[in-house]
C-alpha positions in Angstrom: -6.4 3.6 -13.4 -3.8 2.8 -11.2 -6.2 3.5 -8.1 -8.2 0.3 -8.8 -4.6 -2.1 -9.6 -4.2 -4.7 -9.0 -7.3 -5.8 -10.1 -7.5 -9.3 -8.0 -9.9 -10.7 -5.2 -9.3 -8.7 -2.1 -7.3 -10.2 1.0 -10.1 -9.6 4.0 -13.6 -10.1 3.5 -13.6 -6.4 6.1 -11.6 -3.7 4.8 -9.1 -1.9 6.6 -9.9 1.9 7.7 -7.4 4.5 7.3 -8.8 6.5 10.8 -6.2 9.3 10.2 -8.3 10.7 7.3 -11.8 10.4 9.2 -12.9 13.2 11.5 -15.5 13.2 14.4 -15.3 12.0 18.2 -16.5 8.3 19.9 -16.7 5.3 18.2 -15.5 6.0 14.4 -17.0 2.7 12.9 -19.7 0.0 13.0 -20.0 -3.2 11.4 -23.1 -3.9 9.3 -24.5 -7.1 6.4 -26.1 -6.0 3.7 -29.7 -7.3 3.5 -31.0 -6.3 0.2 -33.0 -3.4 -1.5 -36.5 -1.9 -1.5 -38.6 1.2 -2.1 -38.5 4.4 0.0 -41.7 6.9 -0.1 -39.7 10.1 1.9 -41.3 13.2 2.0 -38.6 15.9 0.5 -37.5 18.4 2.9 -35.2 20.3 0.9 -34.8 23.6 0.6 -35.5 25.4 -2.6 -35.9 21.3 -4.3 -38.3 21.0 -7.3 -40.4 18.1 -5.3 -40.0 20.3 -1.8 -43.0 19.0 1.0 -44.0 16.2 -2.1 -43.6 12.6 -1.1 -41.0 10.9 -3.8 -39.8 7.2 -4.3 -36.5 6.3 -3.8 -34.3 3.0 -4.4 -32.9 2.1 -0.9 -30.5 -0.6 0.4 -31.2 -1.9 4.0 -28.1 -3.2 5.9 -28.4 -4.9 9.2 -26.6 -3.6 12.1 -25.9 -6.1 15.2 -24.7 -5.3 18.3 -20.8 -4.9 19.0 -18.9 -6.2 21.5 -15.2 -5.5 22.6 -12.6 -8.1 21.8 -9.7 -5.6 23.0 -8.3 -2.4 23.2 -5.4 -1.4 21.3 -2.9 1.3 22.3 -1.0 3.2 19.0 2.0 5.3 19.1 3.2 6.5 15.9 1.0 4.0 13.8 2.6 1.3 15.8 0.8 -1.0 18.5 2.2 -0.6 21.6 0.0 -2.4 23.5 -3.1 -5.0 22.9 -5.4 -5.5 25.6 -8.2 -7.9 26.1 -11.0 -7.5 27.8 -13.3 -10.1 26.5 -13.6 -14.0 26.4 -16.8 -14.7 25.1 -17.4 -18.5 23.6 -18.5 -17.1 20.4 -14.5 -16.1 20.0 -13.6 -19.3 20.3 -14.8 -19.9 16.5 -12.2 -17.2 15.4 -9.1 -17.4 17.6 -7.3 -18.6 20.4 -9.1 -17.2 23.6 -7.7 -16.7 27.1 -9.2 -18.9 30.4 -8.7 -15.7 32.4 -8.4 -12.0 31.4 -5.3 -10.1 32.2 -5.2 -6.8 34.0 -5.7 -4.0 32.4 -3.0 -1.9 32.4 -3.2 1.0 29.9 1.1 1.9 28.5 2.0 5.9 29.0 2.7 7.7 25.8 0.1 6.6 23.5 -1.2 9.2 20.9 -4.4 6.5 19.5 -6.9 4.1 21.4 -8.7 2.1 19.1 -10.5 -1.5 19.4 -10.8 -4.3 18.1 -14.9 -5.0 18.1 -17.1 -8.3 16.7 -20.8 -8.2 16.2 -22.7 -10.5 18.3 -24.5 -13.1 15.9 -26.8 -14.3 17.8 -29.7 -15.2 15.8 -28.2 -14.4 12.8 -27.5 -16.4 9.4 -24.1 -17.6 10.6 -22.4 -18.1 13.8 -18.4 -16.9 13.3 -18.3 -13.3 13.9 -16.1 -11.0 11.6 -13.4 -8.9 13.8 -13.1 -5.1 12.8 -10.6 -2.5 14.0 -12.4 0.8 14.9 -11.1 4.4 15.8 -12.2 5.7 19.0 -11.6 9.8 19.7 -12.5 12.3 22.6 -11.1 13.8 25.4 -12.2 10.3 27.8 -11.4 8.4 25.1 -9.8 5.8 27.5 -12.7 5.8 30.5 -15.4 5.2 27.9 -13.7 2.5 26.3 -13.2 0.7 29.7 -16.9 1.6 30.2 -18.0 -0.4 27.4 -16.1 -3.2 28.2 -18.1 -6.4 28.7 -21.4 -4.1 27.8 -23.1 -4.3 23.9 -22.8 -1.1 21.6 -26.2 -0.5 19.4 -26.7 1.4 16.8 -28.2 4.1 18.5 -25.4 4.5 21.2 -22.8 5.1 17.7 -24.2 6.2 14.6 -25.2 10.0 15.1 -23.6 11.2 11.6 -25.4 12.8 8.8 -23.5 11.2 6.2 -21.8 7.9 6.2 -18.9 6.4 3.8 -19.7 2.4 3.3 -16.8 0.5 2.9 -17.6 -3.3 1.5 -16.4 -5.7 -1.3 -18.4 -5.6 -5.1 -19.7 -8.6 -6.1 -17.5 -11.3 -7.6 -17.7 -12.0 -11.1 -14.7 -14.7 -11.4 -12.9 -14.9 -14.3 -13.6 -12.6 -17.2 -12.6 -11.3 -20.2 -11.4 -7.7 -21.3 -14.5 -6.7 -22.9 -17.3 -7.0 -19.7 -13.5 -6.0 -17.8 -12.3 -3.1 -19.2 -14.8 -2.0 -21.6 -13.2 -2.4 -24.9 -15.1 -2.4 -28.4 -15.8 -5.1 -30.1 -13.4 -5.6 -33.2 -14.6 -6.0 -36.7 -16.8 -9.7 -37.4 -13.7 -10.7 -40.2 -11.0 -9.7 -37.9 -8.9 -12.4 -37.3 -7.3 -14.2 -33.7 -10.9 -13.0 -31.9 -13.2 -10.8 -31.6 -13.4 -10.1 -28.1 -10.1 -9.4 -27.5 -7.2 -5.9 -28.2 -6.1 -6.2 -31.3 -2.2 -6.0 -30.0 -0.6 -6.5 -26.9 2.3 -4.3 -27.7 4.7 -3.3 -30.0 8.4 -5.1 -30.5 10.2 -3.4 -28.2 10.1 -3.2 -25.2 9.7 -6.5 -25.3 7.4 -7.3 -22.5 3.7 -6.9 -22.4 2.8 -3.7 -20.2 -0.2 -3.8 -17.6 -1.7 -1.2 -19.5 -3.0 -3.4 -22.0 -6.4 -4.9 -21.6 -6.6 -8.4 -20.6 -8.9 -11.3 -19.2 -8.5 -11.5 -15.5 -10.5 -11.3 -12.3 -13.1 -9.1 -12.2 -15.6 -8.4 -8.6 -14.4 -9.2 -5.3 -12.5 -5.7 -4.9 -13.0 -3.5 -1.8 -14.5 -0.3 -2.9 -16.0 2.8 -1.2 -19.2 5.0 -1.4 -18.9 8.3 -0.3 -21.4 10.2 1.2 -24.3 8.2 1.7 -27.8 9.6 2.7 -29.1 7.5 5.9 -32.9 7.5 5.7 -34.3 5.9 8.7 -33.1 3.0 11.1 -35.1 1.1 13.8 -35.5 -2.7 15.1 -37.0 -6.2 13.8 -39.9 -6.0 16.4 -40.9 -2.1 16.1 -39.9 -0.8 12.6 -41.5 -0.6 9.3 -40.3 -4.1 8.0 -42.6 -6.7 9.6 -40.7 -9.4 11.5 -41.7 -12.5 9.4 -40.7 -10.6 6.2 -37.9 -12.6 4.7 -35.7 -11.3 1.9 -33.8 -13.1 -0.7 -30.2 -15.1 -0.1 -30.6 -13.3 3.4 -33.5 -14.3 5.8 -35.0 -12.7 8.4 -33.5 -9.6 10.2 -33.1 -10.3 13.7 -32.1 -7.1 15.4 -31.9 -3.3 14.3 -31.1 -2.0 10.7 -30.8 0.8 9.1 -32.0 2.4 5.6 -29.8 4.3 3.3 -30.6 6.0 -0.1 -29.3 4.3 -2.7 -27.6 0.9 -3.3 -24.2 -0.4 -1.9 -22.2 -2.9 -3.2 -21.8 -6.5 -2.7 -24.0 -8.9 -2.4 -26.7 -10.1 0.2 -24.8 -10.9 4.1 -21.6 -8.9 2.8 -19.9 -7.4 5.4 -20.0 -3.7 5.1 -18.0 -1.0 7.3 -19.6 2.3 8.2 -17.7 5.7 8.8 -18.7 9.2 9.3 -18.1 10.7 6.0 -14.9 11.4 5.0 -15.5 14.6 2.4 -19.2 15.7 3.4 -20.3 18.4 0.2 -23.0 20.6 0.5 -25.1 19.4 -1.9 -25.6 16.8 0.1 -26.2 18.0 3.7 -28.6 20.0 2.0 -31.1 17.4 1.5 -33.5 16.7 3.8 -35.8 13.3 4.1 -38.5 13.1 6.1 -39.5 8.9 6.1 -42.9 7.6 5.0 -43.1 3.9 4.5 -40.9 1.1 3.0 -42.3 -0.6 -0.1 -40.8 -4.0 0.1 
């Protein structure tokens, strides 16, 4: 499919947004590392369901949410910047750019149509000290006074994520170099075929006389930026209060340090992969329908 090509590593470990496709009001976005995956008992609210008021099990991944901070405020007109303001100088930035001694006055441009930020977690106490930027969307009628409001202040979880269904974009794991067979899924060839038998049997015919990209061949294969659409959120709370004790550890992560949050299913990439949640793009019925009422975490 052309929609996955080219199949290389992806640029940016955080994937870019496009915010004209996603709907709602506030802060469009949040920043969140994957922690790893457990077992959900939820007791099924859903109307007319088969296992309706039954508690069920459920695979669930857990994904870490710190708190956000402003870097700066960006002003868009016609998809282009017109102005970039900062309003933060924080010594944690200095691990990730250039900072300024003294912040500028902030002057916001007339004729702007877009306000969005720029916005880091703060890593404090987490597994690594450099803090991944993100560009998020920011909509409403005070779009402007809010984001000066939350200038200088930290954004939790709570104060953004009020969606029923979120998108998760992240990178897949990364499986290096592989071959077409685990890459594209072609059958093995017969055991006295000759020149391989993990491998097409042609590249192409004679003419024209160049080997098309249509033809299955070794390459990269992980490392892509992919998204999942219309994930369920379960439950979310904090490291000190919340149904994961606070010395529970989990593998190639640690501990959790501050809030997280529980969503059904898995996501993709691997442990402390950065993922990027939106409100959900294409929300279908089927799954506002269901209903989960949390139980406990099997871990």
């Amino acid at each position: 499919s052309l929609q996955y090509w080219p199949r290389k590593r992806a640029a940016k470990a955080v994937p870019q947004v496009n915010w004209n496709a996603v709907k709602g009001e506030g802060v469009l976005g949040l920043i969140a590392f994957k922690v790893g995956m457990a077992s959900a008992i939820v007791r099924d609210k859903t109307d007319k369901s088969l296992t309706a008021n039954k508690k069920i099990a459920m695979p669930v991944t857990i994904l870490e949410v710190p708190k956000l901070k402003l870097f700066s405020i960006r002003f868009y007109k016609q998809g282009i910047v017109m102005k970039d303001v900062i309003v933060s100088h924080d010594k944690e930035l200095k691990r990730v750019l250039r900072v300024p001694k003294q912040l500028p006055a902030f002057h916001a441009p007339e004729g702007y149509d877009e306000i969005r930020v720029i916005a880091y977690p703060v890593m404090k106490d987490m597994f690594k000290k450099t803090p991944p930027m993100v560009e998020l969307m920011v909509r409403g009628q005070n779009a402007l006074e809010t984001v000066k409001a939350w200038a200088g202040k930290e954004l939790s979880m709570k104060d953004i994520l009020k969606w029923e269904l979120l998108d998760l974009r992240g990178l897949t794991r990364g499986k290096g170099l592989v071959g077409p067979v685990k890459r594209f899924g072609i059958s093995l060839k017969s055991h006295k075929s000759e020149k391989g038998v993990r491998r097409p049997g042609s590249l192409g015919p004679w003419h024209p006389a160049h080997v098309t990209f249509r033809v299955a061949q070794a390459g990269q294969l992980g490392m892509f930026t992919r998204v999942q659409y219309n994930i369920k959120p379960i439950t979310h709370a904090n490291a000190q209060q919340g149904p994961i004790p606070a010395n529970h550890g989990f593998k190639h992560y640690g501990l959790i340090a501050g809030d997280y949050l529980v969503v059904e299913g898995s996501v993709q990439g691997a442990a402390k992969r950065e993922i990027v949640i939106t409100p959900a793009l294409r929300p279908t019925r089927k799954m506002l329908k269901k209903k989960y009422e949390f139980a406990e975490l099997k871990l």
